[in-house]
Backbone as a printed PyTorch tensor [residue, N CA C, xyz], in Angstrom:
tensor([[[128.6710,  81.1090,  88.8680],
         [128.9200,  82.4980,  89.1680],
         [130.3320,  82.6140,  89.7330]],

        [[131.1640,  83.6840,  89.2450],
         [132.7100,  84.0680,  89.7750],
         [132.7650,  85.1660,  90.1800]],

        [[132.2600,  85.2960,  91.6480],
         [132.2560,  86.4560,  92.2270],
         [133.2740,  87.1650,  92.1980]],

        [[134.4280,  86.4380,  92.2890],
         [135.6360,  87.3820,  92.3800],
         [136.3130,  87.7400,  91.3670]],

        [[135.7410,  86.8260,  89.8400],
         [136.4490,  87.2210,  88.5510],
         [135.1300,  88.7220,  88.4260]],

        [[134.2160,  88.7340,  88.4600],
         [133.2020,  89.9420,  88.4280],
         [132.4810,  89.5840,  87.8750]],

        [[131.6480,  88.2410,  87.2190],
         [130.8560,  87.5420,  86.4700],
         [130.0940,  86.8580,  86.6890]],

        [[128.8350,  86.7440,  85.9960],
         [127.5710,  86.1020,  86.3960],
         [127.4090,  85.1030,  85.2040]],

        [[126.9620,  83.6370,  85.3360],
         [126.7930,  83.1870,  84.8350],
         [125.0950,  83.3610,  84.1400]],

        [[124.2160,  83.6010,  83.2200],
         [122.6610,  83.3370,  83.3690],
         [122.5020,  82.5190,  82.4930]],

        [[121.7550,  81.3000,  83.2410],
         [121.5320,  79.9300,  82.4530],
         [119.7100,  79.9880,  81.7940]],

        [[119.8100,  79.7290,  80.6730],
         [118.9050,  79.8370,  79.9200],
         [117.6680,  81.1210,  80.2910]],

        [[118.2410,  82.1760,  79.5320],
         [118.5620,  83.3130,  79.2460],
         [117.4680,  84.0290,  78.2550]],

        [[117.3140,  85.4540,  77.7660],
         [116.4810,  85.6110,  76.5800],
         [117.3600,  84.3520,  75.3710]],

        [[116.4030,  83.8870,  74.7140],
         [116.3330,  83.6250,  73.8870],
         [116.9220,  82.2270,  73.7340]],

        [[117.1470,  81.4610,  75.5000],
         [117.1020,  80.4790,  76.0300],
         [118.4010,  80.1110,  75.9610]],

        [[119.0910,  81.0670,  75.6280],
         [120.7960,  80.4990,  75.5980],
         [121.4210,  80.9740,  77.1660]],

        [[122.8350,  79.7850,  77.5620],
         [123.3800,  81.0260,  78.5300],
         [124.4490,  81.5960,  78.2310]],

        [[124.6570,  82.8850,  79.0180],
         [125.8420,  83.4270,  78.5990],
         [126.1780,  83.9040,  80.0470]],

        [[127.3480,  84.7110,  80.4610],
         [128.2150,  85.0980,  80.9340],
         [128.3080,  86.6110,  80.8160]],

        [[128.0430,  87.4700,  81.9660],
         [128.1330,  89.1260,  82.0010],
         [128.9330,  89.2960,  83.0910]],

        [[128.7030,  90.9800,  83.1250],
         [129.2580,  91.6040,  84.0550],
         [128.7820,  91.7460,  85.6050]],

        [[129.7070,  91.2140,  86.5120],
         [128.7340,  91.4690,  87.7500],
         [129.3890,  92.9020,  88.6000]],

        [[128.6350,  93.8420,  88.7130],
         [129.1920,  95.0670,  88.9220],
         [129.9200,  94.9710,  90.6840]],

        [[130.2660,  95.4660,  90.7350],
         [132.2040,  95.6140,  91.8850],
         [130.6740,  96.0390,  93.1320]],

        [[129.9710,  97.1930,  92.9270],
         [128.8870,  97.4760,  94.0910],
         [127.3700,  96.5920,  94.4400]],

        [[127.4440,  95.7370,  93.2220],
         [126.5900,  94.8310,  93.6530],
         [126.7980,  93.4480,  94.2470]],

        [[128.2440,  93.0470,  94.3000],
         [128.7800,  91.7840,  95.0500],
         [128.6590,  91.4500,  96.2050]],

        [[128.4530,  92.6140,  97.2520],
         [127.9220,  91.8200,  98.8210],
         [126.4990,  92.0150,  98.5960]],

        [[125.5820,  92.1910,  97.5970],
         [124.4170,  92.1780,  98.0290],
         [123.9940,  90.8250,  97.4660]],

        [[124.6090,  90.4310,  96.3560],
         [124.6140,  89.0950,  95.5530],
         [125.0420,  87.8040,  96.7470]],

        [[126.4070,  88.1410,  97.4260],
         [126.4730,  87.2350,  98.4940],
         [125.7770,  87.0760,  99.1170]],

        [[125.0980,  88.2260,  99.8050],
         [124.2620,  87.8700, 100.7360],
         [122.8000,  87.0560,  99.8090]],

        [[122.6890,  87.1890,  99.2700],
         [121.4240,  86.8770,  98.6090],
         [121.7340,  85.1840,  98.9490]],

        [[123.1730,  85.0380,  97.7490],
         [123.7130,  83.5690,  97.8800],
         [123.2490,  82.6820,  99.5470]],

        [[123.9050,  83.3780, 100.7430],
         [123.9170,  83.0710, 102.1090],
         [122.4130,  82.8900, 102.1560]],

        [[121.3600,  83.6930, 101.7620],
         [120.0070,  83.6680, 101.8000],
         [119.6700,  82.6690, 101.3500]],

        [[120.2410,  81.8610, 100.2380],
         [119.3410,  80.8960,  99.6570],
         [119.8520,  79.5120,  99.8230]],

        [[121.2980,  79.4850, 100.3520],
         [121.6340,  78.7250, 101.0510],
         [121.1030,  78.0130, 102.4310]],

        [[120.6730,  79.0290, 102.8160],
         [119.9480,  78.7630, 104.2740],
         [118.7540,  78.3600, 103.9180]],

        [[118.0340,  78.5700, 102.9710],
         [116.9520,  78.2390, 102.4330],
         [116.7150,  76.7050, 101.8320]],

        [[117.7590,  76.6530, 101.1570],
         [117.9660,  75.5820, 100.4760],
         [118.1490,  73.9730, 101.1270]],

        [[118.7510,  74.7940, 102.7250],
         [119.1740,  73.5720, 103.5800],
         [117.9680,  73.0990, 104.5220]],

        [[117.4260,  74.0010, 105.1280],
         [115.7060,  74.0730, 105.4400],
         [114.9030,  73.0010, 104.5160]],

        [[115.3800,  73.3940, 103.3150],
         [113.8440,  72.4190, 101.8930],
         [114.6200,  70.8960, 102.1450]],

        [[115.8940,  71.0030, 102.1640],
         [116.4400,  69.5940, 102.1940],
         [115.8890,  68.8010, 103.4750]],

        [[116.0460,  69.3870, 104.7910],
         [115.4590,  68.6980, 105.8880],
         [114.1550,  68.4220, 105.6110]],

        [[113.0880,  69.5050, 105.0670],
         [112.3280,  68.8110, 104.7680],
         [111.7510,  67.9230, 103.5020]],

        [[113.1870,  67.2590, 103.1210],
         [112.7790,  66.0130, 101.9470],
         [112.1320,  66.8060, 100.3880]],

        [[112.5140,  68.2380, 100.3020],
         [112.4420,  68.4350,  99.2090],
         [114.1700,  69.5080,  98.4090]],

        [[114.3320,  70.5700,  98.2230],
         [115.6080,  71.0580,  97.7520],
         [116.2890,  70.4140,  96.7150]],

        [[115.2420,  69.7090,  95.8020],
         [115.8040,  69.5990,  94.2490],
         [115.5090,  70.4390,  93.4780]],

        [[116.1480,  70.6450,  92.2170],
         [115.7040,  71.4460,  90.8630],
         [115.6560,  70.3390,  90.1490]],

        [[114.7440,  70.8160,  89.0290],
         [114.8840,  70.0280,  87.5540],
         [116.1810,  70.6130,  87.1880]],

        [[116.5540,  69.1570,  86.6540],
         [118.3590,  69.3780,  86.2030],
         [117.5260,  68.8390,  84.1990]],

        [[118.4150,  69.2700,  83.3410],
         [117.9290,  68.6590,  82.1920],
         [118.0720,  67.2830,  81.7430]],

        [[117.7150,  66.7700,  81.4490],
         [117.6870,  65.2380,  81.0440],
         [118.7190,  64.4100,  80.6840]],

        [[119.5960,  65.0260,  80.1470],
         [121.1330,  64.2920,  79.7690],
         [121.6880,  64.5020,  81.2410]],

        [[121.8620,  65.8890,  82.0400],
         [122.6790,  65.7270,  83.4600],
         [121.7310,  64.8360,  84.4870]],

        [[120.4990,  65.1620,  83.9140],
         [119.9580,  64.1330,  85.1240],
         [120.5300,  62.4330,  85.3250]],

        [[120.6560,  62.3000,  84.2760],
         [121.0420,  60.8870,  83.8090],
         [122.4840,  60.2990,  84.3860]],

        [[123.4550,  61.7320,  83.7890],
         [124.8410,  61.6540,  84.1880],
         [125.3600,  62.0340,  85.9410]],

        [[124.3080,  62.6730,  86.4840],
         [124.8300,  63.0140,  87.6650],
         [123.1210,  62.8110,  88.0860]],

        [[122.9570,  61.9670,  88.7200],
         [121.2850,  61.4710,  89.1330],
         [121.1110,  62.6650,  90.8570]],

        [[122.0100,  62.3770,  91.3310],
         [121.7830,  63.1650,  93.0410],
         [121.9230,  64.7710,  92.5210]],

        [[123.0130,  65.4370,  91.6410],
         [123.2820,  66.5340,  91.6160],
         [122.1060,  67.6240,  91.3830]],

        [[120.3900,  67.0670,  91.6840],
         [119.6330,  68.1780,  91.4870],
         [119.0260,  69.0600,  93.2140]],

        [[119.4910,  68.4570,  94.4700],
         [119.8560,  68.3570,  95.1720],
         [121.4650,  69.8650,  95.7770]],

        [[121.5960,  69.6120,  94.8910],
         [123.4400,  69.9940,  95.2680],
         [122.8850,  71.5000,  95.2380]],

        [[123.5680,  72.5510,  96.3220],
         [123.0210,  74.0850,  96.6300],
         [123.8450,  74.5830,  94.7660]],

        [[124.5430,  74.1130,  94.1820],
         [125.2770,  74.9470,  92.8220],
         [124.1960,  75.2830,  91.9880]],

        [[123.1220,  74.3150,  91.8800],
         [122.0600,  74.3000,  90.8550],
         [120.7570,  75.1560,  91.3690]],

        [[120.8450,  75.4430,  92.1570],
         [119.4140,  76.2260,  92.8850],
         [119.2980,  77.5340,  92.3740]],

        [[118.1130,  78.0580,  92.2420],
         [117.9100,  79.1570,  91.7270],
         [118.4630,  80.3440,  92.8630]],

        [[118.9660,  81.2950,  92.2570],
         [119.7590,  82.9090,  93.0130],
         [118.3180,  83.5140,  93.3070]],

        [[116.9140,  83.2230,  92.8010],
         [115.8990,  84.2450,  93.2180],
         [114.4570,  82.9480,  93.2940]],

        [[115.1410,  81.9170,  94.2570],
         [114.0500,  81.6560,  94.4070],
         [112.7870,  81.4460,  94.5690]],

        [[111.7650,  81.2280,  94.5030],
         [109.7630,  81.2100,  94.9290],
         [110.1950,  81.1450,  96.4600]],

        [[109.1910,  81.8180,  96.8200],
         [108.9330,  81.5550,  98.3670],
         [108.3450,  80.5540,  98.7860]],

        [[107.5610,  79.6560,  97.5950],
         [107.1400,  78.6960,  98.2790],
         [107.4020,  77.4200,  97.7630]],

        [[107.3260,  76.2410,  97.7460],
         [107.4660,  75.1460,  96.7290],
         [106.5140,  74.8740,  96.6000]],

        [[106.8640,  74.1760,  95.1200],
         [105.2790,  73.8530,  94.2880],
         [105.6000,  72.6160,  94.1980]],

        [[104.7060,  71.9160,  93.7590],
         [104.7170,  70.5760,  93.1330],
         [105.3700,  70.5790,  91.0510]],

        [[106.0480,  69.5250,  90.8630],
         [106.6450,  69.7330,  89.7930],
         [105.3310,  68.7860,  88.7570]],

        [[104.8300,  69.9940,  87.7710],
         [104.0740,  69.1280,  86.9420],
         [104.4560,  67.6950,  86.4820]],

        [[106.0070,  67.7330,  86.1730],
         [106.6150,  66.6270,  85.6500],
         [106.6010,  64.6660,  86.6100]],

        [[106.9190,  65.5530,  88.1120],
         [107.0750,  64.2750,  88.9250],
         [106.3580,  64.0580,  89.8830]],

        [[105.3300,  65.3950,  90.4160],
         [104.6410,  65.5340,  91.2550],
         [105.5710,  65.7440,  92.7380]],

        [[106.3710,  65.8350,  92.6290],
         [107.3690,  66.2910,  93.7550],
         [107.6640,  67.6010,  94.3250]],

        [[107.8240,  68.0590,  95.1470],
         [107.6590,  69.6320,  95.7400],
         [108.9230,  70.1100,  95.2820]],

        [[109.2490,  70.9270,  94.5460],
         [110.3270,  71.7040,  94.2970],
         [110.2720,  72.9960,  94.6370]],

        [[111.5480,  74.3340,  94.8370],
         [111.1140,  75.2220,  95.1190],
         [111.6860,  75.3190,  93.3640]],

        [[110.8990,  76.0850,  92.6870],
         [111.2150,  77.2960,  91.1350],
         [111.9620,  78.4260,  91.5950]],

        [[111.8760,  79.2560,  90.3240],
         [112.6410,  80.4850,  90.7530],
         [111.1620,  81.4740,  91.0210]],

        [[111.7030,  82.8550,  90.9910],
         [110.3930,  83.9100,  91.1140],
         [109.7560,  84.0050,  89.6610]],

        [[108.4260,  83.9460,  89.8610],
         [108.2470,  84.0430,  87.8540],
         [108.6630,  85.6390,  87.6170]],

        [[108.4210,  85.8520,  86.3860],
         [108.6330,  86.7970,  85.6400],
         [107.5680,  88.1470,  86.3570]],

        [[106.1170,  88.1180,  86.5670],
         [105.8360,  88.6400,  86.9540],
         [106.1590,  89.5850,  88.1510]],

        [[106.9820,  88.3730,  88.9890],
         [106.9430,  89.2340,  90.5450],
         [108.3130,  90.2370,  89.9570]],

        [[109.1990,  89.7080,  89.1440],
         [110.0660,  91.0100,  89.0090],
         [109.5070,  92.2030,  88.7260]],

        [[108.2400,  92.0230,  87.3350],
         [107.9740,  93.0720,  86.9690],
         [107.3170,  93.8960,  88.1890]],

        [[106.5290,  93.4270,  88.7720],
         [105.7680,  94.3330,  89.6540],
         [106.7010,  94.8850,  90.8920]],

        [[107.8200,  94.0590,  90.7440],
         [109.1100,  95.0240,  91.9340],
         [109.4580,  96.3950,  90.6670]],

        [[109.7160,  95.9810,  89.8730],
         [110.3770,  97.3030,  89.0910],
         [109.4040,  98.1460,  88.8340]],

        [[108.0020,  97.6410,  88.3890],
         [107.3710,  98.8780,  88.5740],
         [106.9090, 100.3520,  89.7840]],

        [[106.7610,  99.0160,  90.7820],
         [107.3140,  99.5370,  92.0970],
         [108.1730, 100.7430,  92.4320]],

        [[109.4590, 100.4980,  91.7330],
         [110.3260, 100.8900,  92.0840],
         [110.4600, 101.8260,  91.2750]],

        [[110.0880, 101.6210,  89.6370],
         [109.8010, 103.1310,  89.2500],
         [108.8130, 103.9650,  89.8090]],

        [[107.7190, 103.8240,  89.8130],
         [106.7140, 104.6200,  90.8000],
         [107.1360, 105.1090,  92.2830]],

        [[108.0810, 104.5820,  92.7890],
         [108.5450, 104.6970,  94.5030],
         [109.7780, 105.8200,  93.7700]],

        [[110.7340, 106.3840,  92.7470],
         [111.7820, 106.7880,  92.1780],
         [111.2660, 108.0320,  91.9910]],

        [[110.0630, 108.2390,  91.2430],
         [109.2540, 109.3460,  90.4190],
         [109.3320, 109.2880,  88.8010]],

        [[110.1700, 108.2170,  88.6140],
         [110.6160, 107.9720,  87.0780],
         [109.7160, 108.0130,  86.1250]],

        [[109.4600, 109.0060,  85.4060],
         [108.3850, 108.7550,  84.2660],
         [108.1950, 108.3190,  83.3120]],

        [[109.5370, 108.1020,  82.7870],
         [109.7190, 106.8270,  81.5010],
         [109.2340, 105.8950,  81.7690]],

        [[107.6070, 105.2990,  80.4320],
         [107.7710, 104.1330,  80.4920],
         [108.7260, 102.9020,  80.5510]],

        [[108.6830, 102.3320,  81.4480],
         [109.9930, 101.0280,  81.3550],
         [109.4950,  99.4220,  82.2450]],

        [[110.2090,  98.7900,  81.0760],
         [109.9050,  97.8290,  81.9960],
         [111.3580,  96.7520,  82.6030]],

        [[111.0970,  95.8050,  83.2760],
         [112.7100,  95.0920,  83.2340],
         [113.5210,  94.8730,  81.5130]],

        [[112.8400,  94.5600,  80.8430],
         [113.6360,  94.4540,  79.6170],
         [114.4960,  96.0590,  78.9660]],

        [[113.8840,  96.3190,  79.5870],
         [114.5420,  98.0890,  79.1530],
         [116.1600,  97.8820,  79.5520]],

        [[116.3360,  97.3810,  80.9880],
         [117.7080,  97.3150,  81.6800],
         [118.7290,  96.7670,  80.7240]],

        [[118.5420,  95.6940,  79.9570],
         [119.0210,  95.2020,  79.2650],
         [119.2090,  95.7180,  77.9520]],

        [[117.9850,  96.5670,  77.4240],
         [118.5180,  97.7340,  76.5620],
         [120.3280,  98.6450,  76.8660]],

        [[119.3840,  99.4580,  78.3680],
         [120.5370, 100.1890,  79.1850],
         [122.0600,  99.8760,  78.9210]],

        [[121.9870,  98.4930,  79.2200],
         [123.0110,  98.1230,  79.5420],
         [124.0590,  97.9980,  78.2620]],

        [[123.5990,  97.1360,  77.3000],
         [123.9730,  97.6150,  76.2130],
         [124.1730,  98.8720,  75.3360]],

        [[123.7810, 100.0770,  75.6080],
         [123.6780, 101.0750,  74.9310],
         [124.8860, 102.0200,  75.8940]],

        [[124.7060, 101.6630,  77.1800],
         [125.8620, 102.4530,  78.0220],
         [127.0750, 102.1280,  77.6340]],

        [[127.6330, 100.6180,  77.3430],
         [128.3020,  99.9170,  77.0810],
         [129.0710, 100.8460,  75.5200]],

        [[128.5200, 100.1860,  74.9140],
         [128.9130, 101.1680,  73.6600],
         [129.2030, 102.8520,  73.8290]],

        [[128.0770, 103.2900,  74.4400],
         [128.2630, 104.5080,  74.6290],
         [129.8130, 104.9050,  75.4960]],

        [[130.2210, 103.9910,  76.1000],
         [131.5040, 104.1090,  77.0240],
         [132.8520, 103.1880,  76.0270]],

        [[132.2090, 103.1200,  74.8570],
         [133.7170, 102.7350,  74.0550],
         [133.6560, 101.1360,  73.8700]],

        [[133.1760, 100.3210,  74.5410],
         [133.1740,  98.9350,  73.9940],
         [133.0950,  98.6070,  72.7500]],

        [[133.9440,  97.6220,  72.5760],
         [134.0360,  96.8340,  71.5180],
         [132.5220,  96.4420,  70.5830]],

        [[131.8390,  96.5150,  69.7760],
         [130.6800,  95.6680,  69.6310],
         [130.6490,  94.3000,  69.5940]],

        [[131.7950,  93.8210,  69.0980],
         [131.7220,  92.2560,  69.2030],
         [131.3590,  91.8330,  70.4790]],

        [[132.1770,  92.1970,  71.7600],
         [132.0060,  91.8480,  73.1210],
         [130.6440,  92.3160,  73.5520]],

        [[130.1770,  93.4070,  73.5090],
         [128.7650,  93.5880,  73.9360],
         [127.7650,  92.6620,  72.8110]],

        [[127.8710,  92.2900,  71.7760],
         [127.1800,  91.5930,  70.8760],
         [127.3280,  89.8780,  71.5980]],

        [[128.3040,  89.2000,  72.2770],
         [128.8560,  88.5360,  73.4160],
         [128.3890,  88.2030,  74.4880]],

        [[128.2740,  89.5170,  75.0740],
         [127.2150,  89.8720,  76.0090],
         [125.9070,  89.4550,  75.6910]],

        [[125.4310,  90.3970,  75.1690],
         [123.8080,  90.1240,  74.9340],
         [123.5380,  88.7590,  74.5740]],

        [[124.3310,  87.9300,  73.7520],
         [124.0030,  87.1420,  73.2350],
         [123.0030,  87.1520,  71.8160]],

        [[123.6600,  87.8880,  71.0860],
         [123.3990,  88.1740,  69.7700],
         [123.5710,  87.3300,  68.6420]],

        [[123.0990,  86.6550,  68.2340],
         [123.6620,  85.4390,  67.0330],
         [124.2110,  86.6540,  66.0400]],

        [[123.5160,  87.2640,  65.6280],
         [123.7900,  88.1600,  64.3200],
         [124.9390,  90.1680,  64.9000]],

        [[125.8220,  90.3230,  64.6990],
         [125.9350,  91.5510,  64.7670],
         [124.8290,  92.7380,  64.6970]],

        [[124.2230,  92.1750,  63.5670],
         [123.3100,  93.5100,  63.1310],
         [122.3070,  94.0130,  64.5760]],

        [[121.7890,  92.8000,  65.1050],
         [121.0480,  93.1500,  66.1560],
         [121.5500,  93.8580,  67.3590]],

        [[122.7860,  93.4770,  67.7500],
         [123.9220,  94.9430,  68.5980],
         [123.7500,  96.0770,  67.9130]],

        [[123.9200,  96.0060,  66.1560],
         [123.8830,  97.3090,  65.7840],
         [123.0340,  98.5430,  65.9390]],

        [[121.7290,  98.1100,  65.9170],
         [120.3680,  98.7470,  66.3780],
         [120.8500,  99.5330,  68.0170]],

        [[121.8260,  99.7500,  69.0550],
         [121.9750, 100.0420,  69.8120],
         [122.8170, 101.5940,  69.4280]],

        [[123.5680, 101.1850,  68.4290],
         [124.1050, 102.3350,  68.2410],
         [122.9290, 103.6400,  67.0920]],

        [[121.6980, 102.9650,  67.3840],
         [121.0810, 104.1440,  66.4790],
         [120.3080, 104.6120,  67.5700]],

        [[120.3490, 103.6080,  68.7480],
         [119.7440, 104.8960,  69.6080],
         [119.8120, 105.6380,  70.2880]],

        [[121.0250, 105.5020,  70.2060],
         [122.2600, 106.4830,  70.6220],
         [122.3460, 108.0630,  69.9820]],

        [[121.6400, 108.0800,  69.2400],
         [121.1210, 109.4220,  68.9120],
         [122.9890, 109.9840,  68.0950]],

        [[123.2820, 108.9460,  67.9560],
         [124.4320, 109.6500,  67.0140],
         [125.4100, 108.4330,  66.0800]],

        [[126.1620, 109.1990,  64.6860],
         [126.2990, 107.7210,  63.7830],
         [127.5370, 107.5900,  64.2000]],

        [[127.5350, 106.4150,  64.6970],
         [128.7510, 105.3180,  64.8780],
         [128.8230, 105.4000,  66.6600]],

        [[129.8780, 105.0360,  67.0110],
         [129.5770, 104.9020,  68.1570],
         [130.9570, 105.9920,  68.9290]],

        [[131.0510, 106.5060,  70.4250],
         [131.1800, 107.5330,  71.0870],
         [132.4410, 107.4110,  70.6070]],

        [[133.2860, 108.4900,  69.6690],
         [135.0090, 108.4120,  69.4300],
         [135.4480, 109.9110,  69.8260]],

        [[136.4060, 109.5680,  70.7180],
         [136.9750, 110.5990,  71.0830],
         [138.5660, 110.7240,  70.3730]],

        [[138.6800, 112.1900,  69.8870],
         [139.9830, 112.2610,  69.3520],
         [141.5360, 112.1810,  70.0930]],

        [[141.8760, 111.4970,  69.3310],
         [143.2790, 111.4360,  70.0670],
         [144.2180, 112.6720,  71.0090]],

        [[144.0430, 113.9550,  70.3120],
         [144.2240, 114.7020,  70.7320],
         [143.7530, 115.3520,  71.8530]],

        [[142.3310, 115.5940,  71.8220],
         [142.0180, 115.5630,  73.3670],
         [142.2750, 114.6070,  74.5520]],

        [[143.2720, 113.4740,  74.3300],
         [143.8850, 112.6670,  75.3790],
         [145.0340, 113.0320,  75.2570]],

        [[145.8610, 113.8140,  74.7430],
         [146.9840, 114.0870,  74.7810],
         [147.8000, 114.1380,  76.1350]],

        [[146.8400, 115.4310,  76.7750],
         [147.2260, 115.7500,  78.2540],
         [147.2090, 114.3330,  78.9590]],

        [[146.1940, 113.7610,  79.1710],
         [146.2000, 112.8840,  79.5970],
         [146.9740, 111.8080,  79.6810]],

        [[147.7660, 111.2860,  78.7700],
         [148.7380, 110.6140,  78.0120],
         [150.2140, 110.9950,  78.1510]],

        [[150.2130, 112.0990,  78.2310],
         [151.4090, 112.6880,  79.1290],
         [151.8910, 112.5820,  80.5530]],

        [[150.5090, 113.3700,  81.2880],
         [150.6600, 112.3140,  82.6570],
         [151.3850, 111.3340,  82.7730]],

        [[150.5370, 110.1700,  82.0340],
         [150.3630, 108.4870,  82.9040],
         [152.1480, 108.6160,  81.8450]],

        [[152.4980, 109.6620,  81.0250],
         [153.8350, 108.9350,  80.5650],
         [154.7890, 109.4740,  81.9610]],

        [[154.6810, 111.2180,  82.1780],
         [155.4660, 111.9640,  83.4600],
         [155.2140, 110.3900,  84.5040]],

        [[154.1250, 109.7660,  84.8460],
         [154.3100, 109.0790,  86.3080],
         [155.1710, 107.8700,  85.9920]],

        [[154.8320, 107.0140,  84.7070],
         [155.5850, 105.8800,  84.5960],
         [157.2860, 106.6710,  84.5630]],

        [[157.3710, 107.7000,  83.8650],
         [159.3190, 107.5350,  84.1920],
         [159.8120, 108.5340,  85.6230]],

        [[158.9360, 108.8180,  86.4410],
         [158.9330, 109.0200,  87.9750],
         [159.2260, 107.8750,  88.9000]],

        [[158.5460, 106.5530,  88.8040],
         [158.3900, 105.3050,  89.5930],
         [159.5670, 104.8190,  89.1090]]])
């Protein structure tokens, strides 16, 4: 994670790949703090003789201590540690899938939101705003982690309009004038 470039790393991801997004400018001290949260957490499991992750099998090999190391720990840890089917060793996991859903449903019901939705919707959102605000498709196709274009493309049909948001040159005119009046002011 590069907090300060604005980017999140997510390691094995839909469709088990990772990729690299946007980490939004108003969600960065809540992400730190989270970080500080699981840090403190992390150092707690170590005193008590557990604070490894499963690392995958080639890094396990190449870096044997590094499952241990706070870089590899999950950002939304379990509250509790489990035992690892694999070694029988207490690890803490991350939160399953469930407990997100039942926060977001939560949180739609606590909102008044009546759209069905679930967490995968966000990831709709996000993509469709994206475009809708002028992005590139390749880069949001990037984003998502799309093997194929076509599957980004499906974003722009639900967008309720063909092709994606173009604004004419001319209505930036004014605008364009400005930023020219300030650059030969300075």
């Amino acid at each position: 994670m590069q907090i300060e470039e604005g980017t999140i790393l997510v390691r094995d991801g839909k469709g088990e790949k990772d990729r690299i997004t946007a980490l939004p400018e108003q969600a960065k001290l809540e992400v730190i703090e989270q970080m500080e949260s699981c840090r403190t957490r992390h150092q707690r499991d170590l005193e008590r003789g557990e604070g490894q992750v499963h690392l995958p099998d080639a890094l396990m090999r190449k870096y044997p201590n590094d499952s241990r190391q706070f870089r590899w720990q999950w950002l939304f840890p379990s509250p509790r540690s489990r035992p690892d089917p694999r070694t029988g060793q207490y690890w803490r996991h991350h939160v399953s899938e469930d407990y997100l859903s039942r926060a977001f449903a939560r949180a739609l019901r606590e909102s008044n939101v009546l759209k069905n939705a679930v967490p995968h919707t966000l990831r709709h959102s996000f993509a469709t705003h994206l475009l809708e605000a002028g992005s590139d498709i390749r880069t949001v196709q990037e984003l998502m982690g799309h093997a194929d274009i076509k599957t980004t493309m499906t974003y722009l049909h639900v967008m309720n309009r063909p092709g994606l948001s173009v604004t004419s040159p001319l209505d930036r005119i004014e605008e364009n004038l400005d930023r020219m009046k300030e650059n030969t002011e300075t």
